[in-house]
C-alpha positions as CSV (number, residue, x, y, z in Angstrom):
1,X,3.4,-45.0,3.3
2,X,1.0,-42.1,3.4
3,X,-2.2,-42.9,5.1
4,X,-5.1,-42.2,2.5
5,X,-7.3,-40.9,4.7
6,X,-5.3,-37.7,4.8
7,X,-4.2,-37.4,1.4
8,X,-5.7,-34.7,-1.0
9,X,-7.4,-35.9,-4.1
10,X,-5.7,-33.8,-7.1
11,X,-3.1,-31.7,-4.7
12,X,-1.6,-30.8,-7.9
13,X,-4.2,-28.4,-8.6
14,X,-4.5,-27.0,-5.3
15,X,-1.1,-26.1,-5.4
16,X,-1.2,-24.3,-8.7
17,X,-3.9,-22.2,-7.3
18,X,-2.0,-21.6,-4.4
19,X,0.5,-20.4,-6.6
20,X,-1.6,-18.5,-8.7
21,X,-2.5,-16.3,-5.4
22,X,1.2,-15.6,-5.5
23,X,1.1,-13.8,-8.7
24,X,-1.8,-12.1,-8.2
25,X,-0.8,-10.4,-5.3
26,X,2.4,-9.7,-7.0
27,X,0.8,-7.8,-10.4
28,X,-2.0,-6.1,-7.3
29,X,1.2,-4.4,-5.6
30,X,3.1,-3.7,-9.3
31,X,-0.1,-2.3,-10.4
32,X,-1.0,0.0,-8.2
33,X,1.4,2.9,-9.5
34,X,-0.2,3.0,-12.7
35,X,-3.8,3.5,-11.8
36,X,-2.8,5.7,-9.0
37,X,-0.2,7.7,-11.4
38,X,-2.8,10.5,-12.3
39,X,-3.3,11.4,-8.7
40,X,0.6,11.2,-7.5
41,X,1.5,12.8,-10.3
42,X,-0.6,16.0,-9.7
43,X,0.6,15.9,-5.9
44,X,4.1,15.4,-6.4
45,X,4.2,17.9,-9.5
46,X,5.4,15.1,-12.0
47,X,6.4,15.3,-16.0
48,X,5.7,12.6,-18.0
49,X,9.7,12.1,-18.5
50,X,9.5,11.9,-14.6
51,X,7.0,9.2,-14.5
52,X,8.9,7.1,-17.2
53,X,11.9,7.6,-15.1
54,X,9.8,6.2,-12.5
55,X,8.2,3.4,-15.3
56,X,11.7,2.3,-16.6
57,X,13.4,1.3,-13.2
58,X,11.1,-1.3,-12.9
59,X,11.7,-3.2,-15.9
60,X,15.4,-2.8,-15.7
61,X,15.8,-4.0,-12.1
62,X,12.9,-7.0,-12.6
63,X,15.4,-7.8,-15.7
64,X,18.4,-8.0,-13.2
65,X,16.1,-9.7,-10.4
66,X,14.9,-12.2,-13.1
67,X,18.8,-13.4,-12.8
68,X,19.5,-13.2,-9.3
69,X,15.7,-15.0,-8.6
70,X,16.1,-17.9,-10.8
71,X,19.4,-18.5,-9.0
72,X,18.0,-17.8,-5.5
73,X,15.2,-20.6,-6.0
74,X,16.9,-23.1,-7.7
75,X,19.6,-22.9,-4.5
76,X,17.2,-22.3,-1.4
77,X,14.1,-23.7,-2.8
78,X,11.2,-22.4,-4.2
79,X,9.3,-22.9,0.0
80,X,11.7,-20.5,1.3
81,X,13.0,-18.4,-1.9
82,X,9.9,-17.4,-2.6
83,X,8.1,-16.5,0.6
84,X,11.4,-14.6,1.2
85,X,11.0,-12.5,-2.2
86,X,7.1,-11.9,-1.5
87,X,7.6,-10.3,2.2
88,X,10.3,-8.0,0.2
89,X,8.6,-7.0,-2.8
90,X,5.1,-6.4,0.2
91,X,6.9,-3.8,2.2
92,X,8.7,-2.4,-0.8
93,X,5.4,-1.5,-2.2
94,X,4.3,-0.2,1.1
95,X,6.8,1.7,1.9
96,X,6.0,3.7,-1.7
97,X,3.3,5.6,0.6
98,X,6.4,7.4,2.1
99,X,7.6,9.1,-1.4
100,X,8.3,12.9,-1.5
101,X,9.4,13.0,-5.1
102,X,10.0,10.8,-8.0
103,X,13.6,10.0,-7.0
104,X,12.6,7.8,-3.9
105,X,9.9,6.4,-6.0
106,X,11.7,5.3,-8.6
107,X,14.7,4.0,-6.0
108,X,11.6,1.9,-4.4
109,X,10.4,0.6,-8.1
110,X,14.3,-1.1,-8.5
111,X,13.9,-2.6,-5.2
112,X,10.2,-3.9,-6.7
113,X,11.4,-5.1,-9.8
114,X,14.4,-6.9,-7.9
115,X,11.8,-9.0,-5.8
116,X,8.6,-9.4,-8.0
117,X,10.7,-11.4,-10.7
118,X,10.7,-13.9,-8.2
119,X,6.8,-14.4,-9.6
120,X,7.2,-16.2,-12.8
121,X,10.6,-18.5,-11.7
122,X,8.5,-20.2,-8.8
123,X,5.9,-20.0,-10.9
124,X,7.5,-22.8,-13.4
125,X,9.3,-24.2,-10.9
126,X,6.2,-25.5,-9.2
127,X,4.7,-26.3,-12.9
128,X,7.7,-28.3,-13.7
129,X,7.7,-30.7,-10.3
130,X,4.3,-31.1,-10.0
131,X,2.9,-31.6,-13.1
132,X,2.9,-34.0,-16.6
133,X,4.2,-32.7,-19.6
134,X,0.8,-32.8,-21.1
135,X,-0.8,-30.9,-18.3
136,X,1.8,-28.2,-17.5
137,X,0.3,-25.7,-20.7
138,X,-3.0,-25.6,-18.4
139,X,-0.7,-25.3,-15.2
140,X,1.0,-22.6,-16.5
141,X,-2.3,-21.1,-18.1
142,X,-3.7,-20.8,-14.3
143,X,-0.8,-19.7,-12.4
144,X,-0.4,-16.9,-14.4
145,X,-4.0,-15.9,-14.4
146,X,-2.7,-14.4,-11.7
147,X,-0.8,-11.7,-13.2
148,X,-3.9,-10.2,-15.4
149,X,-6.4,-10.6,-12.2
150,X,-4.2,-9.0,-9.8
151,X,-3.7,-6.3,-12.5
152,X,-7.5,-6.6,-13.1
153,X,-8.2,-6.1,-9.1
154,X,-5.8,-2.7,-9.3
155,X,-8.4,0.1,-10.6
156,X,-11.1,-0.8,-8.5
157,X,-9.2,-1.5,-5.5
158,X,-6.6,1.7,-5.6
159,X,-9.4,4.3,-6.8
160,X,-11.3,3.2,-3.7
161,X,-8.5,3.5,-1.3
162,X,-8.1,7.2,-3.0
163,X,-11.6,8.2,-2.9
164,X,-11.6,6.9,0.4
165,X,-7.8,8.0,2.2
166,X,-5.4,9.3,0.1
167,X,-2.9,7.9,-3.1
168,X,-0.7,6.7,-0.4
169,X,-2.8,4.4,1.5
170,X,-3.4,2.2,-2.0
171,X,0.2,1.7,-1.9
172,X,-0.5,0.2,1.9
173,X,-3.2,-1.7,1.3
174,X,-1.6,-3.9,-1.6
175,X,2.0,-4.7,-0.3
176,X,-0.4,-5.9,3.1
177,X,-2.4,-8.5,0.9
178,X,1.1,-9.7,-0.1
179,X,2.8,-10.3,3.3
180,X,-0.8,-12.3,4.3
181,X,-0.5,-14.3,1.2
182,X,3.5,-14.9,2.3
183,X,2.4,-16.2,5.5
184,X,0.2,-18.9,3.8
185,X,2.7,-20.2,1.4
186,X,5.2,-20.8,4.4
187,X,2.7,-22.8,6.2
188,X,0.8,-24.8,3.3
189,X,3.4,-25.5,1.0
190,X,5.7,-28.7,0.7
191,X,7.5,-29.8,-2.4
192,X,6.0,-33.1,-4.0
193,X,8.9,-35.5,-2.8
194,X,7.6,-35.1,1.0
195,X,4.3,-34.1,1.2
196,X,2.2,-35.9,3.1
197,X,-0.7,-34.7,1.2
198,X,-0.1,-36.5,-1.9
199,X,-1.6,-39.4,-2.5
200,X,1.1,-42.2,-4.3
201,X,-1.3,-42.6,-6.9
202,X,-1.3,-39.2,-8.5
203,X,2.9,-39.1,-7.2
204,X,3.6,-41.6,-9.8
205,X,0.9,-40.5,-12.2
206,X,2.7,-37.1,-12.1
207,X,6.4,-38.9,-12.4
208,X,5.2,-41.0,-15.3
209,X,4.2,-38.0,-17.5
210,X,7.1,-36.2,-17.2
211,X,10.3,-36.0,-19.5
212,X,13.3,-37.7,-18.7
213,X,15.5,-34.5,-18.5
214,X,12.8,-33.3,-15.8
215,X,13.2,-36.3,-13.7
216,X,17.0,-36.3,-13.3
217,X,19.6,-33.3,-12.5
218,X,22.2,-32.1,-14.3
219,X,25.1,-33.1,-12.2
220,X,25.6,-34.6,-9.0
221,X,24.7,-31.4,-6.9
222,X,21.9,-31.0,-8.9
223,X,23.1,-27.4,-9.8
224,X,23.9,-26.0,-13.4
225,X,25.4,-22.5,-14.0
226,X,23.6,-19.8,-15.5
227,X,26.0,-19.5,-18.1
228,X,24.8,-23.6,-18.9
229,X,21.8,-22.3,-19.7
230,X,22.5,-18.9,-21.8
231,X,24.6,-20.6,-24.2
232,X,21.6,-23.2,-25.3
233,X,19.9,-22.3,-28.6
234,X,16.5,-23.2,-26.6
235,X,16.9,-20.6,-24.2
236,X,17.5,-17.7,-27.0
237,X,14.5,-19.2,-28.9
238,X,12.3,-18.3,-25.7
239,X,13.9,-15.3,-24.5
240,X,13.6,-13.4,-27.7
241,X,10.0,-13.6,-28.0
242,X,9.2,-12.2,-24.5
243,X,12.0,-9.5,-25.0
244,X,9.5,-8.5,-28.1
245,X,6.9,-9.6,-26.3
246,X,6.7,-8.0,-22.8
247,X,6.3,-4.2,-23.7
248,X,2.8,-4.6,-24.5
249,X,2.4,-6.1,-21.4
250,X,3.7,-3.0,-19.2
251,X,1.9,-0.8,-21.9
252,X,-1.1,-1.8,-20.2
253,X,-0.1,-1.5,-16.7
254,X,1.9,1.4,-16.6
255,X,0.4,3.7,-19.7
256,X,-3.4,2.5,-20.4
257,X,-4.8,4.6,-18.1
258,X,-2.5,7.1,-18.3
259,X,-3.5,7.1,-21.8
260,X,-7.3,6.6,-20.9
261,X,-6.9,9.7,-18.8
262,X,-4.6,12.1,-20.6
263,X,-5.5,11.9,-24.2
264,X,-9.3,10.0,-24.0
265,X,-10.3,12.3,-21.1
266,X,-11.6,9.7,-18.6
267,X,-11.9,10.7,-15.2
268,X,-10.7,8.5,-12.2
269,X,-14.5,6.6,-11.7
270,X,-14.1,6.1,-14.8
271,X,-11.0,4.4,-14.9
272,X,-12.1,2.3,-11.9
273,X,-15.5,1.2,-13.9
274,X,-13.5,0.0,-17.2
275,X,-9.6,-0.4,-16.5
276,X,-9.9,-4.1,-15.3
277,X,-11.4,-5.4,-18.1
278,X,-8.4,-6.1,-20.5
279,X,-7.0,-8.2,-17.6
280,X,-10.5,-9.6,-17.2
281,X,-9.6,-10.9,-21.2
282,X,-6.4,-11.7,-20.4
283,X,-7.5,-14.0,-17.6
284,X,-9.4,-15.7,-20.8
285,X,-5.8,-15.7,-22.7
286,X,-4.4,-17.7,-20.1
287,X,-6.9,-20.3,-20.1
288,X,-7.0,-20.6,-23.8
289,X,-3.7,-21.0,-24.4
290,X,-3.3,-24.0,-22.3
291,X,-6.5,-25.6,-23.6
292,X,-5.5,-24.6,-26.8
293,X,-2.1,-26.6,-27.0
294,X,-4.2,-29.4,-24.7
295,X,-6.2,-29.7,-27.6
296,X,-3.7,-29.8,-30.6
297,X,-1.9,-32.3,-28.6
298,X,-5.0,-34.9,-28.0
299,X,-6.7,-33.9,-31.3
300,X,-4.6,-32.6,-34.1
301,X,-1.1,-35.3,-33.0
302,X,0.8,-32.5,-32.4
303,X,3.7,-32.3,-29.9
304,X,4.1,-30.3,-27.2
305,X,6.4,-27.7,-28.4
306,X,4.9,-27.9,-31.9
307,X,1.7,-26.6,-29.9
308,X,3.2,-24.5,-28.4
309,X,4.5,-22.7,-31.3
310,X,1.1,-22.4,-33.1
311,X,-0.5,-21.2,-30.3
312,X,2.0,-18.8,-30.0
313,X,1.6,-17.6,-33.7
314,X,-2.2,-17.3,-33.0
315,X,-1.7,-15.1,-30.3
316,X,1.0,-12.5,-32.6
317,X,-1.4,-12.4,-34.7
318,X,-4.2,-11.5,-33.1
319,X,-1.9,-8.8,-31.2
320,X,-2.0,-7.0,-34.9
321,X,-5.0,-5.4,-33.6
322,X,-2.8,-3.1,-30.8
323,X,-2.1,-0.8,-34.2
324,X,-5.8,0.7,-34.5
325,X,-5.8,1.7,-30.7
326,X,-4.9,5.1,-31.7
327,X,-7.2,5.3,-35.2
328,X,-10.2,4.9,-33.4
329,X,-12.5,7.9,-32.2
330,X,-14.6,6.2,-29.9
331,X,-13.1,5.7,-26.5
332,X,-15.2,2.2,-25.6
333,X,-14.2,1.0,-28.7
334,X,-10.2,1.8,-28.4
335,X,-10.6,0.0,-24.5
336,X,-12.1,-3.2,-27.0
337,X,-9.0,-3.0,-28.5
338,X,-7.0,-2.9,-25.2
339,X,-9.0,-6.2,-24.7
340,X,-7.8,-8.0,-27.7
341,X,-4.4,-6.7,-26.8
342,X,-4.4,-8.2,-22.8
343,X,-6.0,-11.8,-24.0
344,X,-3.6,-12.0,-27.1
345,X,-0.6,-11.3,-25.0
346,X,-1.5,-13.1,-22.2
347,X,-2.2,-16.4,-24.9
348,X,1.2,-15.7,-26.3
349,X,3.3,-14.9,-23.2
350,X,1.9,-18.0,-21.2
351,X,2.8,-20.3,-23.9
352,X,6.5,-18.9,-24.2
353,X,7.2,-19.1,-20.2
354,X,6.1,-22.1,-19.9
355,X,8.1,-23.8,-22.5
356,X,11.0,-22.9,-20.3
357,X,9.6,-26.3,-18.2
358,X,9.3,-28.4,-21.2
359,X,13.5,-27.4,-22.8
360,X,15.1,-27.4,-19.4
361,X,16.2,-29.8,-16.8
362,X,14.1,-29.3,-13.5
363,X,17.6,-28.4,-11.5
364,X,17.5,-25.2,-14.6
365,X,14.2,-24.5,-14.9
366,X,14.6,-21.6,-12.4
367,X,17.8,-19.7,-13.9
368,X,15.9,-20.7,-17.6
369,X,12.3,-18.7,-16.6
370,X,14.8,-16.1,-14.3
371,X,17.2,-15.4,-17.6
372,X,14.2,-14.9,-19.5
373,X,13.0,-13.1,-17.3
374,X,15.9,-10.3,-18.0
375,X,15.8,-10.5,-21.8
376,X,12.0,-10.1,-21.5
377,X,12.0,-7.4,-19.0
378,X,14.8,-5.6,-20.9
379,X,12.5,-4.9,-23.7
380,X,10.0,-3.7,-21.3
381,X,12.6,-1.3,-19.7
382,X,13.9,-0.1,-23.5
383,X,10.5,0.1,-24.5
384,X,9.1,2.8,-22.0
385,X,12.1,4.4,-21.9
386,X,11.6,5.4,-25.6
387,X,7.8,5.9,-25.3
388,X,8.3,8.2,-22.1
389,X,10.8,10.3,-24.0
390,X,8.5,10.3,-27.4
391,X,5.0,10.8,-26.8
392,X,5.0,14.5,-26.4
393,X,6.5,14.6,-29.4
394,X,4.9,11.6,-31.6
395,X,2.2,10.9,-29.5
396,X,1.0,6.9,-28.9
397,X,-0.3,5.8,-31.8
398,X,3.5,4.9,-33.5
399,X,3.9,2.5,-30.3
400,X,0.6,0.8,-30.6
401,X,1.3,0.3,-33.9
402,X,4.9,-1.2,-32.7
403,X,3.8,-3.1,-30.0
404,X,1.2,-4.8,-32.6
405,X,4.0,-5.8,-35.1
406,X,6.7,-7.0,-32.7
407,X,5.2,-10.5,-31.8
408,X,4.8,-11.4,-35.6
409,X,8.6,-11.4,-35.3
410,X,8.5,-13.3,-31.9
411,X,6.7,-16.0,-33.7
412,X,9.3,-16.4,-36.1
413,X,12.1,-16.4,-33.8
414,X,10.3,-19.3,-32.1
415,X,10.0,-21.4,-34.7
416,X,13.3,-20.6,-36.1
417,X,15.4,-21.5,-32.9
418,X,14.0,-23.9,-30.8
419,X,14.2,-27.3,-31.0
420,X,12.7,-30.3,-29.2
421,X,14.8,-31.9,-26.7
422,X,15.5,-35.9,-28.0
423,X,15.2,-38.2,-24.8
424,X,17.8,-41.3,-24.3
């Protein structure tokens, strides 16, 4: 038996936050191309159609790696399969500091997207062992905080490190934060079955929350094929939603302040001073959504994937503000909107990924969030593809307008398609 003297009171929570360090330094490195887009661009002699060349990679190779991550984790582990992914996607992003031309930076943005979708997989990995069912909406809430503060850490970071050196040393600077932060999981995380950390007190108050399909494998190798997973009406009923769901969430990292720049006229300081603050909102997005479902759970008798839903639909419908972003003459007031738009996503998309741990067996939840992952991302990659080849032509105002629609539909789909898993 574990000594209580060197037990951790609440390890639970340290390790989320340990996680949620992860992801940050995972959106800091994918964020840095958009805020320092303007300046490469002008360097490298870049078109817009370039740059979404550039754009679209990513979400077409983090839609593939979504796939092949789930699968890694669930097989090596999330210790080792995700330190492993982190050092890649690190010097990946560093290595963008090198780029000549918009072929080797978009050949660098596959090998990105191939590694960061590692993020959100470990992510609900972790939230699925180590936590009840009636804590893992907060869980998965703070983890992916993460993805809206590193995002929110971008502008002012990168615009310093090109004031200070040059476009390519931002690229540096972020993929080194990651291989420090890859270094720390290795040597501070253990899985809940053997570390020595945990106390047996909150062991079995975490065991006795859980699900019985999240206790026990699928099989006797405690491996399921993807295709298991695919061909369940739960999986479609999540995957759906983020595939409608996750262009508004590159929209603001890869076009905001391209937007901001190009068609408001803000200048670089600029961008630095206000850029951060729909991921600052967003961080707020995570937070509520997982109090939010807390509460309709304690409060209202609602069950978990009932609260889910409604916090979902809460969050579409607040998205239906993304449409007046291009209607609005002042600038401050169209960067309020871009606010609304980062804390109703991140309220919507938090909910949906991490329902993946309350449908799936723990042995699936990996391939579940990774498959997911791809249909998500895939709508991302469609997405940019079509805005980088229309805005000269339309301009951004029909994709806002999209972008604030498409979650209505997500909503529906979710409550259309999933159902709640009946334990024995």
């Amino acid at each position: 038996m574990v000594n209580a003297r060197h037990t951790i009171k609440g390890l639970r929570w340290w390790i989320i936050l340990l996680v949620m360090l992860g992801t940050i330094t995972n959106y800091l490195a994918r964020s840095t191309l958009g805020i320092a887009a303007p300046t490469f661009m002008k360097d490298l002699h870049l078109s817009i159609q370039q740059y979404s060349y550039i754009v679209s990679v990513f979400p077409a190779a983090y839609a593939i790696g979504g796939i092949l991550c789930g699968y890694l984790l669930d097989y090596l582990g999330v210790k080792f399969g995700y330190a492993l992914c982190a050092v890649l996607w690190s010097l990946l992003n560093m290595l963008h500091g090198l780029a000549q031309g918009w072929p080797l930076l978009a050949f660098l943005r596959g090998g990105l997207g191939l590694t960061e979708a590692a993020a959100i997989p470990s992510g609900m990995k972790v939230t699925a062992e180590w936590f009840p069912a009636r804590e893992r909406g907060l869980a998965g809430g703070l983890f992916n905080i993460g993805t809206s503060v590193g995002a929110m850490l971008a502008p002012p970071l990168v615009v310093w490190a090109i004031l200070h050196y040059n476009w390519r040393m931002a690229f540096v600077v972020t993929g080194a934060i990651g291989l420090v932060w890859a270094l720390i999981w290795l040597l501070c995380y253990r899985p809940l079955a053997t570390n020595p950390a945990l106390s047996d007190e909150e062991r079995d108050y975490i065991r006795a929350g859980q699900e019985a399909h999240l206790k026990t494998a699928c099989d006797d190798k405690g491996r399921s094929s993807v295709l298991s997973v695919v061909l369940q009406r739960n999986f479609w009923g999540i995957a759906l939603p983020r595939f409608l769901a996750d262009p508004a969430w590159g929209t603001l990292g890869y076009w905001m302040p391209l937007y901001l720049i190009t068609v408001r006229h803000m200048e670089l300081k600029q961008i630095a001073l206000f850029a951060w603050l729909p991921f600052l909102t967003a961080d707020l997005g995570c937070l509520f959504s997982g109090t939010m479902c807390a509460l309709l759970i304690r409060y209202c008798n609602a069950g978990v994937i009932n609260a889910r839903r409604i916090t979902f639909s809460f969050g579409a419908v607040l998205m239906l503000g993304a449409g007046f972003v291009g209607f609005v003459d002042n600038v401050y007031t169209a960067i309020a909107l871009f606010c609304l738009i980062g804390f109703a996503h991140q309220c919507l998309s938090t909910t949906v990924i991490t329902m993946s741990s309350d449908l799936f067996a723990r042995d699936q939840v990996g391939r579940a969030a990774g498959c997911a992952v791809f249909v998500g991302s895939s709508g991302n990659f469609l997405f940019s593809l079509v805005m980088g080849g229309l805005i000269a032509s339309v301009g951004y105002s029909p994709f806002f307008v999209c972008i604030g629609l498409m979650d209505l539909f997500g909503a529906m789909l979710l409550w259309g398609l999933v159902r709640e898993r009946r334990e024995a």
